[in-house]
C-alpha positions as CSV (number, residue, x, y, z in Angstrom):
1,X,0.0,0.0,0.0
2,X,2.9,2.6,0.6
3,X,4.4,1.6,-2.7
4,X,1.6,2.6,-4.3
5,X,0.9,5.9,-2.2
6,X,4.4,7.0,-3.2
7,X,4.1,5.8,-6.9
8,X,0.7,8.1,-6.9
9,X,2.0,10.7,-5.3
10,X,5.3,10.9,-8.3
11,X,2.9,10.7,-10.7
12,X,1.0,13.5,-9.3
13,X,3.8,15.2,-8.8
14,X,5.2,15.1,-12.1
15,X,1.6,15.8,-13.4
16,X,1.5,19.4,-11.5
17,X,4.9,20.2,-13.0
18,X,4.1,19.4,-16.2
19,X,0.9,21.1,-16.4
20,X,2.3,24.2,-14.9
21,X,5.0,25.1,-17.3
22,X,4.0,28.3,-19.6
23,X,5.6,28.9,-22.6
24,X,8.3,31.5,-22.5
25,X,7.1,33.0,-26.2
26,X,3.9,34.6,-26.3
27,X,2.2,34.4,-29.8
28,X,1.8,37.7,-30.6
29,X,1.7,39.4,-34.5
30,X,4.6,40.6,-36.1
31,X,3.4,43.8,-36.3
32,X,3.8,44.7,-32.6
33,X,7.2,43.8,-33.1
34,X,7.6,45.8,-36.0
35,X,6.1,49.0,-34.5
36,X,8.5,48.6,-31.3
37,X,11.2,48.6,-33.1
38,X,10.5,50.7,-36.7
39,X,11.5,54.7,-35.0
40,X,14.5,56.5,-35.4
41,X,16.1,55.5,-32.1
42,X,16.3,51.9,-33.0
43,X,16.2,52.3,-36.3
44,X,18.3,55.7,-36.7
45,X,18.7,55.4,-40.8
46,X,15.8,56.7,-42.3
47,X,13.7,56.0,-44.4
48,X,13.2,52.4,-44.3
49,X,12.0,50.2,-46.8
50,X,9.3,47.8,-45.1
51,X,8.9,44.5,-47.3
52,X,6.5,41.5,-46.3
53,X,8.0,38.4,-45.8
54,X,6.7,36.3,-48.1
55,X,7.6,38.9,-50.9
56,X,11.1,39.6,-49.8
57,X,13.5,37.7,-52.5
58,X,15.6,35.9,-50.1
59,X,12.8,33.6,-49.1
60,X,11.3,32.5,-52.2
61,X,12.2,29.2,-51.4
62,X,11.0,28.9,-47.7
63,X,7.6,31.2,-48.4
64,X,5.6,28.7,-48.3
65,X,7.0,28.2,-44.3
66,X,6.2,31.6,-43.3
67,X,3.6,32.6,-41.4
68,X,4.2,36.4,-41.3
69,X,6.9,38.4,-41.0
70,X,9.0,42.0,-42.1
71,X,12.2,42.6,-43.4
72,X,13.0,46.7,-43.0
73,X,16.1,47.8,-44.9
74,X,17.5,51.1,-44.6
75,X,16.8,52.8,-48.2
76,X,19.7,54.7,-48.0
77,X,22.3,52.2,-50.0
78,X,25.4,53.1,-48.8
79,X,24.5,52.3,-44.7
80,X,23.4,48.7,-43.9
81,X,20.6,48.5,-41.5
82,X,18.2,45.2,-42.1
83,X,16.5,44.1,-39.0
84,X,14.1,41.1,-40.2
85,X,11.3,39.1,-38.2
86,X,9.6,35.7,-39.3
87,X,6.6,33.9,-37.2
88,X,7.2,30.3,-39.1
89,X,6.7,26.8,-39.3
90,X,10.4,25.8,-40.1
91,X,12.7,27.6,-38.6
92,X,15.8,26.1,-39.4
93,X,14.7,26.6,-43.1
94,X,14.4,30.1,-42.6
95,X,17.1,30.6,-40.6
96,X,19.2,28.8,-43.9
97,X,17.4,31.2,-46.3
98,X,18.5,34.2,-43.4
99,X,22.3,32.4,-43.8
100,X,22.4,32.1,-47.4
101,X,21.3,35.7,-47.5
102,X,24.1,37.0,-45.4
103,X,26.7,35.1,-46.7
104,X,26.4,36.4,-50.4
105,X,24.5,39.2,-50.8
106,X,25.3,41.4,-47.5
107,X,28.5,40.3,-47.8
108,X,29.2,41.2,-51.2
109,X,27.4,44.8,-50.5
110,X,29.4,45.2,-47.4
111,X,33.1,44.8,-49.2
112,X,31.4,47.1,-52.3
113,X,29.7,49.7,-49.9
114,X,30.2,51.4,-46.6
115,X,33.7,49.5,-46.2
116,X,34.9,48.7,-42.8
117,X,31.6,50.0,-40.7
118,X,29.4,47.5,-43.2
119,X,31.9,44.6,-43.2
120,X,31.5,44.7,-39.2
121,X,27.5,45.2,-39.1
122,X,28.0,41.7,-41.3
123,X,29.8,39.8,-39.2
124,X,28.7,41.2,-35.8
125,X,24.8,40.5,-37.3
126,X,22.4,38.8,-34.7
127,X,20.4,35.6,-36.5
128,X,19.0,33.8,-33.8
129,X,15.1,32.1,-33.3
130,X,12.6,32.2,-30.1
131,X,9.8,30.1,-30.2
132,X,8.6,30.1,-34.0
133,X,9.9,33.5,-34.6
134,X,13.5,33.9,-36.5
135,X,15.0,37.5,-36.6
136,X,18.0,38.6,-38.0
137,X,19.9,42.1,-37.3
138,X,22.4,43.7,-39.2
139,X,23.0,47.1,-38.8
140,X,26.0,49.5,-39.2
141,X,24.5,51.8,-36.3
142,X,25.9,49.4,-33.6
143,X,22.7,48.8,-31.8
144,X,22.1,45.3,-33.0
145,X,21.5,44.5,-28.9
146,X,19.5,47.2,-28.7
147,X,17.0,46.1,-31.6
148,X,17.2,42.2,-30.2
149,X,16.2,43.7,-26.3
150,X,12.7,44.7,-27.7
151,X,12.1,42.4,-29.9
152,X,12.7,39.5,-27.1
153,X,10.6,42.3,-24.9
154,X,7.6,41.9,-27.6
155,X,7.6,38.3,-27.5
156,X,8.7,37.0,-24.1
């Protein structure tokens, strides 16, 4: 009988613990995240180029795997600042396309444009996922941290 009173009490036990864990993402749109983060504190290059997702080039192949999502760019051509969000199913898909992305085409503008200040925003770029969201941050105004606080503030 105490066998079993101990075995129902573990399974209890283990029953309130898993039942009380919360996620640590909330599901919220990508818009909030893009109005926290699109003003000229955060985003001091301006104006910026606001491009859904699904219609931004570097994810033709993954579109299909996303959700929602933003990629802003700063328009000015000669200062890289891209700070781009993704709510999808796949993220390490998404996070290749985000790879395959950096690795040729901001790297190619960075040695053609900006010089030093670009090749750094490139290599010192954030491309990291929470949840089902993927965001990537490149930016030659140093602030990559900065943009990555409130979007983790947005979502956690």
């Amino acid at each position: 009988m105490k066998k079993l009173l101990v075995l129902f009490s573990v399974l209890l036990s283990i029953g309130l613990v898993g039942c009380s864990s919360k996620s640590s993402v909330k599901d919220v749109p990508v818009e909030d995240i893009k109005k926290a983060i699109n003003n000229e504190t955060l985003l001091p290059i301006q104006p910026t180029a606001d491009t859904d997702a699904k219609d931004f080039n570097v994810f033709e192949s993954v579109k299909d795997n996303i959700k929602e999502g933003f990629a802003l760019q700063a328009m000015i051509n000669v200062k890289l600042q891209d700070v781009i969000v993704v709510k999808t199913d796949d993220v390490e898909k998404v996070k290749s396309a985000i790879e395959d992305y950096k690795a040729n085409a901001l790297k190619l503008f960075a040695d053609g444009y900006g010089g030093d200040e670009n090749a750094e925003a490139v290599s010192n770029s954030i491309l990291e996922s929470k949840g089902d969201y993927v965001y990537f941050i490149a930016t030659s105004a140093s602030n990559a941290k900065d943009i990555e606080a409130k979007i983790l503030e947005v979502i956690e």
